[in-house]
C-alpha positions as CSV (number, residue, x, y, z in Angstrom):
1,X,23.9,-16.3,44.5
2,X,21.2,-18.6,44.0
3,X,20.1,-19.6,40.1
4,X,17.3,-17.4,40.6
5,X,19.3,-14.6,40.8
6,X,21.6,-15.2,37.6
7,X,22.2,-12.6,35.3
8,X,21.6,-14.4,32.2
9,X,18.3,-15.6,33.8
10,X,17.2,-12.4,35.1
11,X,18.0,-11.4,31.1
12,X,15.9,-14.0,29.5
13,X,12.8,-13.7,32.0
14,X,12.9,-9.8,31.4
15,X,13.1,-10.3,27.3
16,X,10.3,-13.5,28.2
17,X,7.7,-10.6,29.9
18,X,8.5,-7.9,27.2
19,X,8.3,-10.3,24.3
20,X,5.1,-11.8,25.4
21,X,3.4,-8.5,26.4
22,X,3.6,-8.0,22.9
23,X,2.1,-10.8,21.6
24,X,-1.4,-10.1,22.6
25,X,-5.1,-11.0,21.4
26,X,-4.8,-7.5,20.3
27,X,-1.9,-7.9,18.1
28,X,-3.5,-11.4,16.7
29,X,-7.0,-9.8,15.9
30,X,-6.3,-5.8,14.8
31,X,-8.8,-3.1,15.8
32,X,-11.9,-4.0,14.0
33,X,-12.9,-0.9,11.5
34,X,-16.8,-0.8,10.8
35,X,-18.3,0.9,7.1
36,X,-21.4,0.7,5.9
37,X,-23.0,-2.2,7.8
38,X,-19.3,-4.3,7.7
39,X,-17.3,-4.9,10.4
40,X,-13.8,-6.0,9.5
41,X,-11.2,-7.6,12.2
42,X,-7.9,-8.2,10.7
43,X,-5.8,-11.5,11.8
44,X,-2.3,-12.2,12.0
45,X,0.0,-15.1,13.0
46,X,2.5,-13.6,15.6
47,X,5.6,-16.0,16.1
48,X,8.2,-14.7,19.1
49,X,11.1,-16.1,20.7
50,X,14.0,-15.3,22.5
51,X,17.1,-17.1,24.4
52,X,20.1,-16.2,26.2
53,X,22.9,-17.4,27.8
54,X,26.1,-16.5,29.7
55,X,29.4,-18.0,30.9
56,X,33.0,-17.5,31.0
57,X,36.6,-19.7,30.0
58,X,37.7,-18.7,33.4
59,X,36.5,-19.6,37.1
60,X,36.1,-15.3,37.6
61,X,34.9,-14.4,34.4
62,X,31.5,-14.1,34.1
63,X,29.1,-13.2,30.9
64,X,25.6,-13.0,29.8
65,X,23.7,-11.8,26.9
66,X,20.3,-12.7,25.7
67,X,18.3,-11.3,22.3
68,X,14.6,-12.2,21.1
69,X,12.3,-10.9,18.6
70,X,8.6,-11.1,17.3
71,X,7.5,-11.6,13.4
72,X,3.9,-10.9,13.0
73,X,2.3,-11.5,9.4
74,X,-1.1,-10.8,7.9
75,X,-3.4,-13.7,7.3
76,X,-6.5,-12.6,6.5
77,X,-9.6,-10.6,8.1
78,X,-13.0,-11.5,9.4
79,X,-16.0,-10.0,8.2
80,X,-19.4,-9.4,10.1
81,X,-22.0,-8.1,7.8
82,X,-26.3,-8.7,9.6
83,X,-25.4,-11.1,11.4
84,X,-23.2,-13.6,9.5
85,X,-19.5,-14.0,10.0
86,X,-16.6,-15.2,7.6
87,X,-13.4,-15.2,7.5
88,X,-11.0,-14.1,4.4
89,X,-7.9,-15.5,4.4
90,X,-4.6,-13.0,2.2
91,X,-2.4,-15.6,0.3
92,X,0.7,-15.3,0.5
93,X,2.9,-13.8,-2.7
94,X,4.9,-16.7,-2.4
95,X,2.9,-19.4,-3.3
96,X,1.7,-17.2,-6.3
97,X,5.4,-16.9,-7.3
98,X,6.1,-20.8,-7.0
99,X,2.8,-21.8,-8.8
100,X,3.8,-19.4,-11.7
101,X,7.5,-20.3,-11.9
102,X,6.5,-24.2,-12.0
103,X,4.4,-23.7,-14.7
104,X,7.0,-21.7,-16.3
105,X,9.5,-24.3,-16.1
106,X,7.3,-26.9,-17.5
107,X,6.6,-25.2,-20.5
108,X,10.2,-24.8,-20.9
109,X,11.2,-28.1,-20.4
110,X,8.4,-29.2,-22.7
111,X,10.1,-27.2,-25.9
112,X,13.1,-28.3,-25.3
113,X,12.6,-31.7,-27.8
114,X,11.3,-29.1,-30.0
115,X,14.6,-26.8,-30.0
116,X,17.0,-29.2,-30.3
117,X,15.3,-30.4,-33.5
């Protein structure tokens, strides 16, 4: 058996052609939806990976196994309107939740003097 024909590689180039069919230009830029003059492509960032591996404690035992996934997120949209082209980018909750709870805590810590007097 050459290293070619390996289970656990035969696993991981299977989950590399699956995983990577997915990840298309298709996936990154959505279907673009037209109204009214305005053409509207949505983006995303699509992150994928996958591994595997096999193996065994003893000389006849043999094992493989392999996983992988894909995360694709939002990120914004491009808009085509006579001509002119722009993109719009979504921002993320997140960074709305940390901005808010920064300023939060910096109010709080700014009464404090004032509470313990």
């Amino acid at each position: 058996m050459t290293s070619s024909d390996s289970p656990t590689l035969t696993v991981a180039q299977r989950l590399a052609e699956q995983l990577s069919a997915t990840a298309t230009a298709r996936t990154v830029y959505g279907e673009p939806v037209e109204r009214n003059g305005l053409t509207v492509i949505p983006v995303a960032r699509v992150v994928y990976g996958f591994g595997g591996g096999g193996g065994g404690r003893l000389p006849d035992a043999a094992g493989s196994g392999g996983g992988g996934g894909v995360v694709v997120t939002p990120v914004g949209y491009i808009e085509l309107k006579e001509g002119a082209t722009r993109f719009r980018s979504i921002r993320s909750s997140t960074a709305s939740i940390i901005a808010v709870s920064g300023v939060v805590a910096w109010a709080l810590l700014r009464s404090l003097p004032k509470l313990w007097r």
